[in-house]
Z-matrix of the N, CA and C atoms (Angstrom, degrees):
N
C 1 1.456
C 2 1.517 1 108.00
N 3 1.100 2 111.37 1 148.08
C 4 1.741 3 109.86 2 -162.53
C 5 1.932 4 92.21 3 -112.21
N 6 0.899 5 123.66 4 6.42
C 7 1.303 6 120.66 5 -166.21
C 8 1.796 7 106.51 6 -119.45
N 9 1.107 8 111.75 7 152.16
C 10 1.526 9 127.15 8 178.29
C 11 1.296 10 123.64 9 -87.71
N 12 1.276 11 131.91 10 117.03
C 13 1.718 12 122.99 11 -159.23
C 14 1.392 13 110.31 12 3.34
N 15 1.124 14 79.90 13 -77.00
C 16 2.152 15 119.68 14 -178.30
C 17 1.251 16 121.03 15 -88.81
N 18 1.472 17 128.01 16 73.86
C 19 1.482 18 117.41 17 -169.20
C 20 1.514 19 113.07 18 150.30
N 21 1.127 20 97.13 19 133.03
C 22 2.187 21 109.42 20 163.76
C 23 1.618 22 101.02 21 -29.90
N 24 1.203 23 93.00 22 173.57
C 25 1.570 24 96.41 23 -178.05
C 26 1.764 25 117.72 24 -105.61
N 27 1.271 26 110.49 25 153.78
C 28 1.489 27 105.39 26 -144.41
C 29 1.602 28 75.82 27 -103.27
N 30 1.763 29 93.29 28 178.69
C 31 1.541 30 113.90 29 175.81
C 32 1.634 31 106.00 30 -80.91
N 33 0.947 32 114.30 31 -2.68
C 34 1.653 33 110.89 32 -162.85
C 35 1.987 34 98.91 33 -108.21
N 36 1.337 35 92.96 34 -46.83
C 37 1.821 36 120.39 35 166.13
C 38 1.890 37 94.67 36 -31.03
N 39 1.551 38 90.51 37 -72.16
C 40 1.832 39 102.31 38 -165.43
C 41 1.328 40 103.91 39 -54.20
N 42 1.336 41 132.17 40 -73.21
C 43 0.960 42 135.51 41 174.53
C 44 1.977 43 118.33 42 -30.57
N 45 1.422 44 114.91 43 -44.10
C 46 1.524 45 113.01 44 174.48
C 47 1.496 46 110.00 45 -64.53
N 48 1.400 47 114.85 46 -29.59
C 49 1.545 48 124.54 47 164.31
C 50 1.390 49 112.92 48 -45.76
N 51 1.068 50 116.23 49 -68.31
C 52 1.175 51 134.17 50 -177.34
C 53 1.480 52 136.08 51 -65.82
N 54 1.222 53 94.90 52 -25.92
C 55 1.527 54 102.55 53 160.28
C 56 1.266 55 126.23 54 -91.79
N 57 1.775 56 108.39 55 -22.44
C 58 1.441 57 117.53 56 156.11
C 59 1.598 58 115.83 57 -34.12
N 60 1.213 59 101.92 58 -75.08
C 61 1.623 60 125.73 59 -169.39
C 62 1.471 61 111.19 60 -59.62
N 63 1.077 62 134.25 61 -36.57
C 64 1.212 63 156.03 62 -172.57
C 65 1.880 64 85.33 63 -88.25
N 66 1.132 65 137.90 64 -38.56
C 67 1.497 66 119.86 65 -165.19
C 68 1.777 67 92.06 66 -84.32
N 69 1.393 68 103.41 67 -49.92
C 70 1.739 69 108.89 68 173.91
C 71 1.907 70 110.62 69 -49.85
N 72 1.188 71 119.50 70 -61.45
C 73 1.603 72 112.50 71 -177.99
C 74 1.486 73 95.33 72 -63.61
N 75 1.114 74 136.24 73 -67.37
C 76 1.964 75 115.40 74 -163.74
C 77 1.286 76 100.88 75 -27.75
N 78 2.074 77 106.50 76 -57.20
C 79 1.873 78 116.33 77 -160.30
C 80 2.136 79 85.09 78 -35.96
N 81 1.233 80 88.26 79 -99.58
C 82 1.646 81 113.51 80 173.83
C 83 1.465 82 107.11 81 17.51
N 84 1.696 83 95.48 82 -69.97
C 85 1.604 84 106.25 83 -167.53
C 86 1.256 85 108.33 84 -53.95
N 87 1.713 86 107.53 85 -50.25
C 88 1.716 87 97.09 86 -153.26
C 89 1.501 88 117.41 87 -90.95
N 90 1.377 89 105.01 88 -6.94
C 91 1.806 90 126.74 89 159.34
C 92 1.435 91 107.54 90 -44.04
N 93 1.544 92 119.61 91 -60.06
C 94 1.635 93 127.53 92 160.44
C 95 1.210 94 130.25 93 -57.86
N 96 1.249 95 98.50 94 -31.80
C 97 1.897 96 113.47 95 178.87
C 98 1.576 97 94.58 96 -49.92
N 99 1.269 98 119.39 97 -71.02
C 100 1.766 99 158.37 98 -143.14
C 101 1.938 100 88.24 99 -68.22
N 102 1.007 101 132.51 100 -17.98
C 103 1.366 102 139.35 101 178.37
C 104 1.599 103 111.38 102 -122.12
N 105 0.880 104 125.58 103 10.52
C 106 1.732 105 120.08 104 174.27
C 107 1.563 106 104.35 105 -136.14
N 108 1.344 107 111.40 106 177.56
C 109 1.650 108 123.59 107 157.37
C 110 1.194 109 96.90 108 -113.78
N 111 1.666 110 146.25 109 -27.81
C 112 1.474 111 143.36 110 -171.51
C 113 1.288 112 95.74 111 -30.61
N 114 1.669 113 107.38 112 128.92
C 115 1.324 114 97.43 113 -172.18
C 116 1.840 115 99.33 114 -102.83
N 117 1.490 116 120.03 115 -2.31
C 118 1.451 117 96.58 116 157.81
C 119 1.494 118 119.50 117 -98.62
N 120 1.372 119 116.48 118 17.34
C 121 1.583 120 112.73 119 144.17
C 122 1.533 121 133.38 120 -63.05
N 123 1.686 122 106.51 121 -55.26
C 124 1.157 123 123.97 122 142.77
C 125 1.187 124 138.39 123 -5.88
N 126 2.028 125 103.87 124 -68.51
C 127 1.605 126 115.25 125 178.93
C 128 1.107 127 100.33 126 -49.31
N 129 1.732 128 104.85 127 -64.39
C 130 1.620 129 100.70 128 -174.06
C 131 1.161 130 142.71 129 -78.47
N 132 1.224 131 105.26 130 32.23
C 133 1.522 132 118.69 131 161.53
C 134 1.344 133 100.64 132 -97.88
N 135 1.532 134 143.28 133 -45.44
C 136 1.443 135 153.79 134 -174.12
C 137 1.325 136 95.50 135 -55.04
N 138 1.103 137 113.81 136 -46.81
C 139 1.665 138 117.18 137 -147.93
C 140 2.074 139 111.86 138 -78.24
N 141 1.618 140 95.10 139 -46.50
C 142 1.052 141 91.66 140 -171.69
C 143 2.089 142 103.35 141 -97.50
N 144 1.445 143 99.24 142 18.35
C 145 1.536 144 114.23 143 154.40
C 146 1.528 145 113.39 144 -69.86
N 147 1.625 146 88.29 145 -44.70
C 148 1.649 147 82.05 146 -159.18
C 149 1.850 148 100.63 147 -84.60
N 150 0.906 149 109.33 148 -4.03
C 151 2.061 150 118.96 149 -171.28
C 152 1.419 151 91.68 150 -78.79
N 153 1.401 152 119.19 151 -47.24
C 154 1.178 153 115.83 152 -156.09
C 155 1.651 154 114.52 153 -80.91
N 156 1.545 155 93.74 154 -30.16
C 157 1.727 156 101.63 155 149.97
C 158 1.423 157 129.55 156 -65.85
N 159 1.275 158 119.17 157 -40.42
C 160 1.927 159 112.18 158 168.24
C 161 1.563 160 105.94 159 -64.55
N 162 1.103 161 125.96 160 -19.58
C 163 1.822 162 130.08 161 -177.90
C 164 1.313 163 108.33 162 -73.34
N 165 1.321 164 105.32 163 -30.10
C 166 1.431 165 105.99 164 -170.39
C 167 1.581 166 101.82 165 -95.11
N 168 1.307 167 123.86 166 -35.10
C 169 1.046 168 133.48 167 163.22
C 170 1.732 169 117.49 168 -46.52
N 171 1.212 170 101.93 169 -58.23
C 172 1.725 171 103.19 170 155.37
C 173 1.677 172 126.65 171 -24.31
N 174 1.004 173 101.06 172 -45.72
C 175 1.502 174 119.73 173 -153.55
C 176 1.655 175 102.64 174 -78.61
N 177 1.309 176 117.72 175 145.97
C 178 1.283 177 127.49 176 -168.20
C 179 1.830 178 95.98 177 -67.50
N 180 1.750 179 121.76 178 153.91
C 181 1.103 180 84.12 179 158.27
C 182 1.485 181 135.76 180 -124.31
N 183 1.374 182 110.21 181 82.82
C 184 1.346 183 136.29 182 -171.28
C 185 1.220 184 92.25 183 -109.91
N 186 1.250 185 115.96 184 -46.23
C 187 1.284 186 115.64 185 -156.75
C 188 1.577 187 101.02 186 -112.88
N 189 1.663 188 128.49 187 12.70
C 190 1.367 189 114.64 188 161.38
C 191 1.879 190 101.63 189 -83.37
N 192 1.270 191 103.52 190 -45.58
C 193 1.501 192 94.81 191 176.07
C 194 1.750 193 122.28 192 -32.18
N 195 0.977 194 119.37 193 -37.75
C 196 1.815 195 139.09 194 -166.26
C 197 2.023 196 97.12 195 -60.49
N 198 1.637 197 90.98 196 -26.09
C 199 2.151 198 94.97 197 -141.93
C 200 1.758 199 91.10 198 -98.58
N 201 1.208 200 108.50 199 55.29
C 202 1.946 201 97.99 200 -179.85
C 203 1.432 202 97.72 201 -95.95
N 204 1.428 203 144.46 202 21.23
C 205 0.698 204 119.70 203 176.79
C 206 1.751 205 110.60 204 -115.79
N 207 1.424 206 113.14 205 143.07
C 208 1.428 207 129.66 206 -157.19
C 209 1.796 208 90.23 207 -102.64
N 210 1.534 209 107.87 208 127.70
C 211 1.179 210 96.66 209 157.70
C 212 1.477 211 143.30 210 -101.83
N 213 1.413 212 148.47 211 167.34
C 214 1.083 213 139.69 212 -158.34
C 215 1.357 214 104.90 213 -95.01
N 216 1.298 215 111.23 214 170.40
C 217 1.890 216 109.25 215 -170.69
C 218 1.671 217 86.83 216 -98.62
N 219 1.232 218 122.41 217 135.48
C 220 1.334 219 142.92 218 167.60
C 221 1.279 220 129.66 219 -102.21
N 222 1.494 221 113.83 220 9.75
C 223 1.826 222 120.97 221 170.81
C 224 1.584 223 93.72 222 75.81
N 225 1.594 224 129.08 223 38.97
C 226 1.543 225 128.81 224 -177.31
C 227 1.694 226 97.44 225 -112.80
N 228 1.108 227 94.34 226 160.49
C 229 1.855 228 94.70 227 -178.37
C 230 1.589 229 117.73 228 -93.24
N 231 1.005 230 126.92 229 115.41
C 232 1.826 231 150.36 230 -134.35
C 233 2.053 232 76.87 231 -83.18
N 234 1.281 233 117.49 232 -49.05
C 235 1.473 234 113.98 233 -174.97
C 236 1.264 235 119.12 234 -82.28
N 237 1.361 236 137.25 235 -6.28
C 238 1.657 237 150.49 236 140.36
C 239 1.429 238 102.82 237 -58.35
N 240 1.202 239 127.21 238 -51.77
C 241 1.408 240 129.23 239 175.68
C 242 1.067 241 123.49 240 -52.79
N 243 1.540 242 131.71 241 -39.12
C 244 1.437 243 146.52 242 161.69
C 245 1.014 244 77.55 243 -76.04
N 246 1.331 245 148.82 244 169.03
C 247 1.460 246 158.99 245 24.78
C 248 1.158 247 77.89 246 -139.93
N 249 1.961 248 143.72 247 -17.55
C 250 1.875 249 109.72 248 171.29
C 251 1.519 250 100.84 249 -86.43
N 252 1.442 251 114.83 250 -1.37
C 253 1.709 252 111.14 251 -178.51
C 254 1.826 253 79.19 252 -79.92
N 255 1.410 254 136.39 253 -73.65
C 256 1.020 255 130.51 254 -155.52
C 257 1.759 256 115.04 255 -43.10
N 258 1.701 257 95.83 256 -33.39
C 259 1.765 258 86.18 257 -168.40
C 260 1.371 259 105.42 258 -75.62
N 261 1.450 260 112.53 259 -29.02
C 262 1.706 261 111.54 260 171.68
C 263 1.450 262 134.31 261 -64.10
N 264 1.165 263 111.90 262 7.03
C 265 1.534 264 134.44 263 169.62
C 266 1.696 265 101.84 264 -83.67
N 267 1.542 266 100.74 265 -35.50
C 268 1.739 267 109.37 266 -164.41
C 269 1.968 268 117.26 267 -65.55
N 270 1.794 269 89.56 268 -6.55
C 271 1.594 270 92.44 269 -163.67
C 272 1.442 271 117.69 270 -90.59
N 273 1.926 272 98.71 271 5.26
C 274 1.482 273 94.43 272 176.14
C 275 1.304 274 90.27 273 -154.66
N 276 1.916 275 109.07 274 143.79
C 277 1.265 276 110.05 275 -178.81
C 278 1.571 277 121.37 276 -43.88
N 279 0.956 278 112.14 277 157.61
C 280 1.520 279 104.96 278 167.32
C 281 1.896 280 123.97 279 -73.57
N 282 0.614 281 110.83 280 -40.51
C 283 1.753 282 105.66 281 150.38
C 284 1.514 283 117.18 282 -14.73
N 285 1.846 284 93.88 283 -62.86
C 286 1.688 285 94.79 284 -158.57
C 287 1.642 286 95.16 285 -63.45
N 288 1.276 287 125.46 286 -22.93
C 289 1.490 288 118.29 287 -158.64
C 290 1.528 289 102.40 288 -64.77
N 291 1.540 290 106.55 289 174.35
C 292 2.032 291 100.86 290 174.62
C 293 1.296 292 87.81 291 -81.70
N 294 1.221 293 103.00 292 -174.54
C 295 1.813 294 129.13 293 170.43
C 296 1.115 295 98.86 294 -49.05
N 297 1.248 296 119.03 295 161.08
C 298 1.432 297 127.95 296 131.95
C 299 2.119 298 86.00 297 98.39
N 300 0.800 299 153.02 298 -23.09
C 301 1.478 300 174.57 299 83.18
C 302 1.293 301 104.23 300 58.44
N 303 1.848 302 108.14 301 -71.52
C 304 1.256 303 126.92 302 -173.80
C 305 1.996 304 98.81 303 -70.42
N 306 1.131 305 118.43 304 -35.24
C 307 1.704 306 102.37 305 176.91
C 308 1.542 307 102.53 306 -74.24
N 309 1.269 308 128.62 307 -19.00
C 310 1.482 309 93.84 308 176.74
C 311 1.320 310 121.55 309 -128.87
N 312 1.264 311 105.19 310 36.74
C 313 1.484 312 124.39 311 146.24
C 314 1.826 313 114.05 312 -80.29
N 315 1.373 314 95.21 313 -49.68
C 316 1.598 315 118.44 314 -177.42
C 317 1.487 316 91.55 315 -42.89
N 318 1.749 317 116.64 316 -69.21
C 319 1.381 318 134.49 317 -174.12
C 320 1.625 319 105.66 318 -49.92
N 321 1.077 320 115.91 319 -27.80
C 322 1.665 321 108.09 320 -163.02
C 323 1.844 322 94.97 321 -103.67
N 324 1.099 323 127.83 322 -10.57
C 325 1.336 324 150.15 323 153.43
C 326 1.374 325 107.53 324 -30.71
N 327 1.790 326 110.10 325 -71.59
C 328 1.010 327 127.70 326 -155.64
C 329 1.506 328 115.22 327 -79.52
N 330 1.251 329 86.10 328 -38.13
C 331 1.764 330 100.71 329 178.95
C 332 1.050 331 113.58 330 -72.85
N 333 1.130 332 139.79 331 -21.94
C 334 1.542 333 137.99 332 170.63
C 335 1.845 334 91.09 333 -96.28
N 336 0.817 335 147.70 334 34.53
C 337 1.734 336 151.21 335 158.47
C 338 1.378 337 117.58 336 -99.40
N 339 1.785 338 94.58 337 -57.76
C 340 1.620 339 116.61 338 168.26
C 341 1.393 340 107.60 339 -69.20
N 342 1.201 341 146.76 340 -21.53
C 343 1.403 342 149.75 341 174.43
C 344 1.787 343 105.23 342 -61.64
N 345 1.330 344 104.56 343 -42.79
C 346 1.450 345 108.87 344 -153.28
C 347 1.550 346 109.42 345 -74.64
């Protein structure tokens, strides 16, 4: 949830969204990766590895300490997962986001482009 009990949704909110989803599609991806040679299974296991690392990178770090937990692959689709990480970027201008925000939206853009 990108929102605060009581309140619009914060820059820190979006971002926990987003790194959620982005920690679930890598799981996803590289669960499939680990059983194929397809090498655009593969990419996208790399790809939304490395997203899910600038997300976290995003993140204040008060609140990377909080995120040790790894999630398990659940048979969910790693490219549904990007595009609800992508729509959860959509709930606050891009301004409000920190720096660095707009490249990996851009990046998570693309990867769900090349997916399609």
């Amino acid at each position: 949830m990108t929102t605060d009990e009581e309140g619009p949704p914060t820059p820190v909110g979006v971002l926990l969204e987003v790194h959620h989803l982005l920690a679930q599609a890598r799981a996803e991806a590289t669960a499939r990766a680990r059983s194929t040679t397809d090498p655009d299974t593969v990419h996208l296991a790399f790809a939304l590895t490395c997203l899910h690392t600038q997300a976290l990178e995003l993140l204040p770090l008060t609140v990377r300490g909080l995120l040790s937990q790894v999630p398990a692959a659940t048979g969910a689709d790693p490219l549904n997962l990007a595009r609800a990480a992508e729509r959860a970027t959509r709930s606050l201008p891009a301004h409000q986001l920190p720096p660095g925000a707009a490249t990996l939206v851009v990046r998570l853009i693309d990867t769900i482009r090349d997916q399609a």
